[in-house]
N, C-alpha and C positions, 0 to 999 in steps of 0.2 A: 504494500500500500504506500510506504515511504518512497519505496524507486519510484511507484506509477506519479506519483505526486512531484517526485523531482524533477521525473523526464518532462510531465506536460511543463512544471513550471518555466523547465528551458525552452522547451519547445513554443511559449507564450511568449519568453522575451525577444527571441528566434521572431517571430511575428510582426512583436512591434518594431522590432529593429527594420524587417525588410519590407513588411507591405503595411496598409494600413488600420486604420484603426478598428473597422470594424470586422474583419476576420478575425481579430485578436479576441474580439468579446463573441462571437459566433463557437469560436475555439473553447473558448475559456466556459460557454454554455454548455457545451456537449460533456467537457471532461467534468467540467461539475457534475453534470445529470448523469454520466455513466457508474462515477463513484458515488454517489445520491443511491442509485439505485441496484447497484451491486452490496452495497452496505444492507442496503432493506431488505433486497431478496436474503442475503446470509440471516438476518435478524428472523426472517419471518419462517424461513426453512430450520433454523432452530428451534425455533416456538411451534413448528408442527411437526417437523421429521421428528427431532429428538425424542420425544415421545412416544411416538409410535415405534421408533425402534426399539425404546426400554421395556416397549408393552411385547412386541414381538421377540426382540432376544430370548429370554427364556425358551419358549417354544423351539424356535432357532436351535438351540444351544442340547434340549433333549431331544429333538430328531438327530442332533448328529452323534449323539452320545448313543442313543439306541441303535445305529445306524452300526456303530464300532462294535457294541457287543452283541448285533447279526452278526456279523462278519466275522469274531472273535471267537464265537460258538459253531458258526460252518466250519472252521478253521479247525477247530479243535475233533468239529463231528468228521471232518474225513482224516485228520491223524487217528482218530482214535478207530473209524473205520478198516485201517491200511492195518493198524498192530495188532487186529483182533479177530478179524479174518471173517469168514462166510456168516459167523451168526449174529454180527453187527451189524451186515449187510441187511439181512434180512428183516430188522426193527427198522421201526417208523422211525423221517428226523427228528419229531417233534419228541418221541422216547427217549431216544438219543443225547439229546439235548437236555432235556430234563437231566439225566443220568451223571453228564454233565457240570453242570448245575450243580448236581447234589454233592459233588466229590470236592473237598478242599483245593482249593488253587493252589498252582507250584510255583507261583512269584516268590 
């Protein structure tokens, strides 16, 4: 905000030095209103994004969390398929899984 503010301000005196006066304030209209309203939209995309993502993050946050311990339990149900042979094959994954489940973790 500091650069955009130092360049228009050279670029203003740039102006009055080579053309005249009323490009200067024409110029000096626009870069006001850009940073006028660059300032507002950020102010007002706060005051409604910010929100809605605090209310949404959570959500966010256990779909991808469940997401991992899918994945961590497929993982685990075809290791444990491969060590255990035909009659692991043979249960359902959702038994499996369970089985899983019920066994202390080796972290």
């Amino acid at each position: 905000m500091l650069v955009l503010f130092m360049l228009s301000s050279l670029d203003l005196l740039l102006l009055l030095v080579q053309q005249n006066m009323r490009d200067a304030i024409s110029t000096t209209f626009v870069i006001v209103s850009v940073i006028y309203y660059t300032s507002v939209s950020i102010f007002y995309a706060g005051r409604i994004v910010l929100p809605i993502v605090r209310l949404l993050w959570p959500m966010f946050c256990d779909s991808v969390s469940s997401l991992r311990a899918r994945q961590s339990v497929r993982g685990q149900f075809f290791r444990a398929g491969a060590v255990r042979g035909k009659e692991s094959r043979r249960k359902s994954f959702r038994a499996l899984a369970n089985e899983v489940h019920s066994q202390p973790s080796k972290r």
